[in-house]
C-alpha positions in Angstrom: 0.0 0.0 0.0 1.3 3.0 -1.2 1.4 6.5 1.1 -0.3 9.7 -0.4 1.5 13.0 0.2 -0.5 13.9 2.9 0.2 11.0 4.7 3.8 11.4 4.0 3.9 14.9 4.6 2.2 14.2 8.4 5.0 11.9 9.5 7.5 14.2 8.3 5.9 16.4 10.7 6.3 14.6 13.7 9.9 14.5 13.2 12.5 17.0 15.5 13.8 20.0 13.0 17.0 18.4 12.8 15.8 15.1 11.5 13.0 17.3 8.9 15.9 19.4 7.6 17.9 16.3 6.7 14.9 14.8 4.9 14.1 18.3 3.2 18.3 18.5 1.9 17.7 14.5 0.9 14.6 15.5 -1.3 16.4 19.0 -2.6 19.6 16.7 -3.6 17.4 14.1 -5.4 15.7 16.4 -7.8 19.6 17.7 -8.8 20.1 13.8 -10.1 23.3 11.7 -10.2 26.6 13.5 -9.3 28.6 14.9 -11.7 31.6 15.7 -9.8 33.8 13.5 -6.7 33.9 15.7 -3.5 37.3 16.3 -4.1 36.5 18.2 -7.7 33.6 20.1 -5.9 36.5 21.5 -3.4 39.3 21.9 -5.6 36.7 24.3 -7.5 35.8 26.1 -4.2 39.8 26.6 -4.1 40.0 28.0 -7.0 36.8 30.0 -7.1 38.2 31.4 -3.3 41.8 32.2 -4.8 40.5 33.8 -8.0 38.6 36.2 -5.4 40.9 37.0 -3.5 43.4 37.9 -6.5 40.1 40.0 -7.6 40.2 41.9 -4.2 44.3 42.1 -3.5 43.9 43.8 -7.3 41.2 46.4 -6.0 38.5 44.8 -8.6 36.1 44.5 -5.8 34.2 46.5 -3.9 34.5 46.5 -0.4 30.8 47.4 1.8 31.0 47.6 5.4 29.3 45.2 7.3 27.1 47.9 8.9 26.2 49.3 5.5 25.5 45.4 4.0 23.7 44.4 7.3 21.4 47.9 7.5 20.3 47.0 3.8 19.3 43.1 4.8 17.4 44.4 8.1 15.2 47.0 5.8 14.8 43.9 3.2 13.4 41.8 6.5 11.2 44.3 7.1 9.9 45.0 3.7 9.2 41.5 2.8 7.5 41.2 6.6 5.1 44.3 5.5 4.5 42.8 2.3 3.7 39.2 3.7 0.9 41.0 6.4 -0.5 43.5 3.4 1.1 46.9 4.7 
């Protein structure tokens, strides 16, 4: 006997956050497919991608924010996308 969604969707419910986090990453990774790449290909690109950025910033081709600046623009984003979710 197969379980309908609902079903389904009321025992992953009863489980602690922890446990319905993992099961939400195991569903999000199943919809990407098979692996393309080993872990140590995923990381070797994270090097690389991490070492091209910091040539980009030791060459002045970034540009730097300060954390209060970058962290006053996420708090009014909060609060905009509260107002919007309650209709204001």
């Amino acid at each position: 006997m197969a379980a309908n969604l609902a079903d389904i969707e009321a025992q992953a419910l009863q489980l602690s956050s922890r446990e319905r986090g993992e099961l939400a990453h195991r569903l999000l990774l199943s919809l990407d497919g098979e692996r393309q790449d080993s872990p140590e290909a995923v990381a070797q690109a994270w090097d690389d991608e991490i070492a091209r950025r910091v040539a980009d910033m030791e060459a002045g081709r970034t540009e730097w924010i300060p954390v209060e600046e970058v962290m006053a623009d996420v708090r009014k984003s909060i609060a905009a996308a509260k107002n919007a979710a309650r209709g204001n």
